[in-house]
Backbone bond lengths (Angstrom), bond angles and torsions (degrees), N, CA, C in turn:
res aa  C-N    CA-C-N  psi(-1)  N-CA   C-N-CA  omega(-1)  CA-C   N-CA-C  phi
1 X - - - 1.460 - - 1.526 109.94 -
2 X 1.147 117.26 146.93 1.700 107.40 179.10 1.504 94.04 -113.65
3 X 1.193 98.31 165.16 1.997 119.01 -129.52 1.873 77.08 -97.08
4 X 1.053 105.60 157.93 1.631 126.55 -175.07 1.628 96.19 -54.64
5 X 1.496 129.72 -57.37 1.518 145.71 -177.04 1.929 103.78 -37.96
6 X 0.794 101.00 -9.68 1.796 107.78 -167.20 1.562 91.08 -103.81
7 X 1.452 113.07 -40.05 1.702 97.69 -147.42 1.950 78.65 -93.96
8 X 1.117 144.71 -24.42 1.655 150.55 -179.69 1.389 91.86 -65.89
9 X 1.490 123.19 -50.97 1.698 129.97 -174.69 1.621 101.49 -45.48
10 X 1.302 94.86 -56.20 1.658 108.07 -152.33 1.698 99.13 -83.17
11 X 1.305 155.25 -25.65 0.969 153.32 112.13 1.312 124.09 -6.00
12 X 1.427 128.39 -48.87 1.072 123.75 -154.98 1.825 89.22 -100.68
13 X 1.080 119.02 -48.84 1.667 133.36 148.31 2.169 107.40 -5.41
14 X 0.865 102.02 -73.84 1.347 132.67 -175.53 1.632 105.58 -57.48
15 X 1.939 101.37 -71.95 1.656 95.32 164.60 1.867 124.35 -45.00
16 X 0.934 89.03 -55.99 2.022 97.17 165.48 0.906 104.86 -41.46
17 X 1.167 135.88 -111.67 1.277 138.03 -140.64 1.881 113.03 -87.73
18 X 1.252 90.69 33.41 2.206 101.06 179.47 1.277 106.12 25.70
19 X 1.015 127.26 81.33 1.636 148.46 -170.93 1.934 83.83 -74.86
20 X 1.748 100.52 -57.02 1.185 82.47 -162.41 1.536 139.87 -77.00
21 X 1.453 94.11 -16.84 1.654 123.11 -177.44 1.952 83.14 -70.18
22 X 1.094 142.81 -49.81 1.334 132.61 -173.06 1.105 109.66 -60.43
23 X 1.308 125.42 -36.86 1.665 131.32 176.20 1.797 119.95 -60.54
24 X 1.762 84.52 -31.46 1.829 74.68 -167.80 1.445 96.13 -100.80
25 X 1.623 123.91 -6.62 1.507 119.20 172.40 2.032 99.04 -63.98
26 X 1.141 106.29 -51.97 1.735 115.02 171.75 1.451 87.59 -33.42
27 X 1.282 122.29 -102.08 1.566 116.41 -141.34 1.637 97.78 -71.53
28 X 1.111 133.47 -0.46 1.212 125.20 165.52 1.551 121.59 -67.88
29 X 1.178 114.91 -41.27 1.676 133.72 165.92 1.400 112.83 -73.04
30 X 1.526 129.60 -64.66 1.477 114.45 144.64 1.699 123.76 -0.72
31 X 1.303 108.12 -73.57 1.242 107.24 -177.23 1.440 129.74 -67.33
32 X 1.893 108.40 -31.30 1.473 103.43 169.67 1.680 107.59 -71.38
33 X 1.628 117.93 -30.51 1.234 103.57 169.84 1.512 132.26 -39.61
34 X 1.239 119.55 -51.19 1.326 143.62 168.38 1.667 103.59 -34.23
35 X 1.733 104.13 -80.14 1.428 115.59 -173.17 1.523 98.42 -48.64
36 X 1.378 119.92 -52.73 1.775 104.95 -170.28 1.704 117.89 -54.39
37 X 1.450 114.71 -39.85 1.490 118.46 175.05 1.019 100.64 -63.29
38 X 1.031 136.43 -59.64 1.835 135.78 -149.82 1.837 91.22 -70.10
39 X 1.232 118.54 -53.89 2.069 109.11 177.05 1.393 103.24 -77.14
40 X 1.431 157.89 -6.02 1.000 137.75 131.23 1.862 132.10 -61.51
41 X 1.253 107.52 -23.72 1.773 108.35 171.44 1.734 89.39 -78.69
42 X 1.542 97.84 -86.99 1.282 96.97 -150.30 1.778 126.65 -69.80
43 X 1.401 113.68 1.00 1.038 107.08 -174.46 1.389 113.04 -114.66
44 X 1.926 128.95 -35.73 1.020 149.81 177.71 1.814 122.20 -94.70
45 X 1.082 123.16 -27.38 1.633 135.88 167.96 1.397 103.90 -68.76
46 X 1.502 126.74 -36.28 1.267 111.10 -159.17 1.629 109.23 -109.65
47 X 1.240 100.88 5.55 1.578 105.95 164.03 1.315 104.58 -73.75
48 X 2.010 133.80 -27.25 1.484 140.08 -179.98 1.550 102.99 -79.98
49 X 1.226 117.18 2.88 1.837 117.86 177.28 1.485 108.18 -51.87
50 X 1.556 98.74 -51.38 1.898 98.82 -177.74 1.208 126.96 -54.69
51 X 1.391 93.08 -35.28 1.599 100.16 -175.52 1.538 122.90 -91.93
52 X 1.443 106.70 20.03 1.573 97.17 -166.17 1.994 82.77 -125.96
53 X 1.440 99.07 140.00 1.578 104.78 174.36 1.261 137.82 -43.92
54 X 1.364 113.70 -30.61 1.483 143.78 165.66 1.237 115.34 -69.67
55 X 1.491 125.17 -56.15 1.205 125.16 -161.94 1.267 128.68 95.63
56 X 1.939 116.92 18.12 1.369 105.88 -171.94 1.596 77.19 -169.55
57 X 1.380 96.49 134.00 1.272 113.38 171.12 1.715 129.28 -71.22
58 X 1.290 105.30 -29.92 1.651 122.52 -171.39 1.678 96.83 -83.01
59 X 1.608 132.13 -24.66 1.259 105.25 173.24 1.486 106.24 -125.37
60 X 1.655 122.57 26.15 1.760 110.20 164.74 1.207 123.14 -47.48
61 X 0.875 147.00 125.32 1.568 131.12 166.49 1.978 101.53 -142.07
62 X 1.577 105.32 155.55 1.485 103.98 167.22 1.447 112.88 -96.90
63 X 1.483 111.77 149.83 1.511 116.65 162.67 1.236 109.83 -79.60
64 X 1.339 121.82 122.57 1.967 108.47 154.05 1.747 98.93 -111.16
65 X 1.139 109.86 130.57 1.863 102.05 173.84 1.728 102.60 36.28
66 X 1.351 100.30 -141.15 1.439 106.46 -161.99 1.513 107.25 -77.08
67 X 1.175 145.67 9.96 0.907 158.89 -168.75 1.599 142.11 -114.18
68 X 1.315 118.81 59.69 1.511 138.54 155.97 1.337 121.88 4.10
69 X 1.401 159.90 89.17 1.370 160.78 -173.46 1.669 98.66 -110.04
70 X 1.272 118.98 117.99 1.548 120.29 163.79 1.306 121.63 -88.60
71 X 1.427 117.89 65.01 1.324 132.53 -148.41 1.941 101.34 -59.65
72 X 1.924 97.17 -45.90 1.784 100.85 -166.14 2.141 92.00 -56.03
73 X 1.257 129.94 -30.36 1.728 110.13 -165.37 1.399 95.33 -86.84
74 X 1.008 141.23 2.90 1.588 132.17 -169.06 1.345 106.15 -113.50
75 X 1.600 125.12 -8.86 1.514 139.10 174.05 1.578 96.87 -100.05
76 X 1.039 122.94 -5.50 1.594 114.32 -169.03 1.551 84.19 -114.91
77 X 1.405 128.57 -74.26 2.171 113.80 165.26 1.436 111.84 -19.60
78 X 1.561 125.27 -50.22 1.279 115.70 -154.43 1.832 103.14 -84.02
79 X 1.528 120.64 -34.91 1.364 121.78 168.42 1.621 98.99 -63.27
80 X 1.024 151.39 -64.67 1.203 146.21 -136.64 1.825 86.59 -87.54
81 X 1.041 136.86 -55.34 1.731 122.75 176.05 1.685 112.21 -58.20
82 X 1.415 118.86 -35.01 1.599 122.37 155.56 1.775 106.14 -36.74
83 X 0.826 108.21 -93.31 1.878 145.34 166.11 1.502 87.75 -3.69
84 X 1.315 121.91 -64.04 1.830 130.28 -157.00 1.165 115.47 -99.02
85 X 1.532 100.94 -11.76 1.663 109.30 168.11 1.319 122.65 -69.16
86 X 1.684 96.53 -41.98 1.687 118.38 -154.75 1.739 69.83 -95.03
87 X 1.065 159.67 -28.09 1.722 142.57 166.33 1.234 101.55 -53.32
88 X 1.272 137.91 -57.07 1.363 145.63 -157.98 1.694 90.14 -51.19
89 X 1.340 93.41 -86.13 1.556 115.99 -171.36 1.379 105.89 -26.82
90 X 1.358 114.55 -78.60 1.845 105.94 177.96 1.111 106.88 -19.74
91 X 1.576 117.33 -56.47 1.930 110.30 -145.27 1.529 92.91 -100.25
92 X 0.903 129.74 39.15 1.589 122.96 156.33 1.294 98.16 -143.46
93 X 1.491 155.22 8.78 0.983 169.51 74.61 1.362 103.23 9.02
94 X 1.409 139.96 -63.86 1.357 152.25 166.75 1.255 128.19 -51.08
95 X 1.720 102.16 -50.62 1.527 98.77 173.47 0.967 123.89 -93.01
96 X 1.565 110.81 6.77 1.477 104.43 156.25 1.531 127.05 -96.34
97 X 1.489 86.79 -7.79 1.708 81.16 171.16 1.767 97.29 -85.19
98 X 0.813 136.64 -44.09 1.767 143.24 168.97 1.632 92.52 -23.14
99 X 1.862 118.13 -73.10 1.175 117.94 -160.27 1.569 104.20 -62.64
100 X 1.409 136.17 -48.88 1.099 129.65 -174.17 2.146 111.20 -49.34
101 X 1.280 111.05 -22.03 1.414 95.47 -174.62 1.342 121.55 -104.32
């Protein structure tokens, strides 16, 4: 059995350093991750349908020589890391104006 002094250690461990506030920022970001992909596929990629030769964003890609580029999924990564960047920024933008007052 480990001695009561371990489980007060490990408690007090946890209060310090907000083990738990880090946990729910995790699935808190998780989840805007989610919402940002899901309005970048389905809501923002397919407004570029017209304009792409194919007609579908998930398989555009260019040929150069032997070499395949899936250009439409790497424009839909690069909006959606845009998208979560400019999230980031606001909210640390905020809490630092929060911490400054």
């Amino acid at each position: 059995m480990l001695k009561e002094s371990f489980w007060k250690e490990f408690g007090a461990f946890i209060q310090e350093y907000k083990i738990v506030s880090v946990g729910v920022a995790f699935v808190m970001g998780q989840a805007i991750n989610e919402l940002v992909k899901s309005f970048v596929s389905n809501m923002f990629m397919p407004l570029l349908n017209p304009l792409i030769p194919d007609g579908t964003w998930r398989t555009a890609t260019w040929k150069i020589w032997l070499f395949e580029f899936g250009w439409g999924p790497f424009t839909s990564s690069l909006l959606h890391f845009g998208i979560l960047s400019f999230i980031v920024f606001l909210l640390v933008k905020k809490l630092l104006r929060i911490k400054k007052q």
